[in-house]
C-alpha positions as CSV (number, residue, x, y, z in Angstrom):
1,X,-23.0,17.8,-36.9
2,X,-23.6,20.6,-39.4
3,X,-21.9,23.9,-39.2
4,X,-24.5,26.2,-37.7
5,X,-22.1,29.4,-39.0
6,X,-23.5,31.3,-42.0
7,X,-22.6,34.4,-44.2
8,X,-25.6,35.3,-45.6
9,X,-25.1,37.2,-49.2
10,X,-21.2,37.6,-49.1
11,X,-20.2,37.5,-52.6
12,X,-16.6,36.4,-52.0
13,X,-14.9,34.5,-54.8
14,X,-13.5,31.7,-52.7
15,X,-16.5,30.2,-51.3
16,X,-17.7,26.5,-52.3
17,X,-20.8,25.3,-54.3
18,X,-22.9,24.6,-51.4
19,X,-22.3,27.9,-49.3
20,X,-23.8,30.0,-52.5
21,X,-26.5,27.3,-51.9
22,X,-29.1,26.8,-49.0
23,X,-27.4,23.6,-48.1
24,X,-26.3,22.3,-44.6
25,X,-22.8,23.2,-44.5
26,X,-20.0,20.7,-42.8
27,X,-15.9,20.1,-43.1
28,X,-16.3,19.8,-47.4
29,X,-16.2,23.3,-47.8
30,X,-13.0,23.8,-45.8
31,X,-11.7,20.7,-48.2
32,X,-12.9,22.7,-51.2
33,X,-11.2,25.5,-50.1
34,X,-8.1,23.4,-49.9
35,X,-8.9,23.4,-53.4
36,X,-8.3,26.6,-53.7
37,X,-4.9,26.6,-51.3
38,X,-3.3,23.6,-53.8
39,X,-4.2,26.2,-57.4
40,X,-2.0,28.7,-55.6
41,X,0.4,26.3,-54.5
42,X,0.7,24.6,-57.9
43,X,0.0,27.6,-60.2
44,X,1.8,30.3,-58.2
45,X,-1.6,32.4,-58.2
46,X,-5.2,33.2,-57.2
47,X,-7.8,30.9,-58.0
48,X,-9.8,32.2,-61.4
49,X,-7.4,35.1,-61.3
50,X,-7.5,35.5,-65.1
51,X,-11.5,35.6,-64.8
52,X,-11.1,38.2,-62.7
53,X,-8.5,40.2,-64.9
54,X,-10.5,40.4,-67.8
55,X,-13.2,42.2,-65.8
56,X,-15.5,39.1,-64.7
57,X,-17.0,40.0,-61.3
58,X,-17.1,38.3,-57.9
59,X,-20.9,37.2,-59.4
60,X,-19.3,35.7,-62.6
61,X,-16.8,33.8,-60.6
62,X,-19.7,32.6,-58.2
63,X,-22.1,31.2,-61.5
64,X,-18.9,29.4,-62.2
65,X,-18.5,27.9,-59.1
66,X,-22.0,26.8,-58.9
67,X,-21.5,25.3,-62.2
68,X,-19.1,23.2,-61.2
69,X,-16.5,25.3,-63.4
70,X,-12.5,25.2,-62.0
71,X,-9.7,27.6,-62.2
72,X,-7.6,27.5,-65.5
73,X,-4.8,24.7,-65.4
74,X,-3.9,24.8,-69.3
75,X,-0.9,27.4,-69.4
76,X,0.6,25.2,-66.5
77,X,4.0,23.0,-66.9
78,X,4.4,20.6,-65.1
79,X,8.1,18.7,-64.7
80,X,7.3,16.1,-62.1
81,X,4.8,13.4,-61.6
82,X,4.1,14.1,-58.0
83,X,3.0,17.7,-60.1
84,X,0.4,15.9,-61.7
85,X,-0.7,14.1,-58.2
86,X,-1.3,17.4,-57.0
87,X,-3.7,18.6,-59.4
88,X,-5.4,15.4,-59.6
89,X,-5.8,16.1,-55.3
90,X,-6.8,19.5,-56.2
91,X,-9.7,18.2,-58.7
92,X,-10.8,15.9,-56.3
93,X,-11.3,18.5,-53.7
94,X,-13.0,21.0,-56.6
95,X,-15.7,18.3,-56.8
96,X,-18.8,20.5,-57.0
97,X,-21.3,17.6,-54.7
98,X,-19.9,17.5,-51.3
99,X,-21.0,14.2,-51.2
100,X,-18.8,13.2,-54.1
101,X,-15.9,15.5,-52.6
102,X,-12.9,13.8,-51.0
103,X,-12.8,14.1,-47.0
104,X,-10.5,16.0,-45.1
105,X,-8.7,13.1,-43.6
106,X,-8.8,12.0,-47.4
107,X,-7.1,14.7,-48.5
108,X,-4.4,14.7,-45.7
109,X,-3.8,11.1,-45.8
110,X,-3.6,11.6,-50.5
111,X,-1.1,14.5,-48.9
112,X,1.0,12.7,-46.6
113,X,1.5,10.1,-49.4
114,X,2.4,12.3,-51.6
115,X,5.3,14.2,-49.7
116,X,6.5,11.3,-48.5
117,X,6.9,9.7,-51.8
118,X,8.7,13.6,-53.1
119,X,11.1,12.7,-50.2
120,X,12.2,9.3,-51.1
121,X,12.3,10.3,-54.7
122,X,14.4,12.8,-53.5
123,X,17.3,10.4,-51.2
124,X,16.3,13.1,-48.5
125,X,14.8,10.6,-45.9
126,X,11.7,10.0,-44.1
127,X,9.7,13.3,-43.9
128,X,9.0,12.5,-40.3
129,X,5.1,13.5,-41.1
130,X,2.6,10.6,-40.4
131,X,-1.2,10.9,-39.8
132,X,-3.2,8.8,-37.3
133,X,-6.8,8.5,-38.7
């Protein structure tokens, strides 16, 4: 069932595609949002941050959402594969379509597999986390 919650003309700069649109809005945007959550995590900062910094406004960062445009990844280093899993997660929760988007439980279930293969790379065990779909 559609989200019947909407915030009309808020410019924010962390919003998905679809809220800046008149679409029907459902659990994608919160998974595009994880998007958002996973830059910081990876990246250590904001999401278009440096857009932001050189003076581009809240509306500049919105066309760029709409576009289908993603935060910066290029001055990133990355020392682990399970690195490179995560931005390949976070891409796949950027997709601009919602329809095209990965699903939450997606996106938990990519996450679970992911930490869980960081722990027995790591000899530390079983992580204990496990998701019932």
């Amino acid at each position: 069932k559609p989200c019947k919650f909407k915030v009309h003309q808020a410019p924010g700069t962390s919003r998905s595609p679809e809220e800046y649109s008149k679409s029907e809005l459902d659990e994608s945007l919160d998974v595009f949002s994880m998007g958002h959550v996973l830059y910081g995590i990876i990246t250590g900062r904001k999401h278009f941050q440096k857009a932001q910094a050189l003076g581009n406004s809240a509306m500049t960062v919105k066309q760029r959402v709409i576009n289908g445009d993603t935060p910066l990844m290029a001055d990133v280093h990355f020392e682990e594969k399970a690195d490179l899993d995560l931005v390949k997660l976070m891409y796949r929760a950027y997709e601009t379509d919602p329809e095209k988007r990965i699903s939450a439980l997606e996106l938990v279930n990519e996450l679970e597999l992911l930490w869980n293969d960081y722990i027995l790379a790591n000899g530390t065990g079983d992580s204990g986390i496990h998701v019932d779909g």
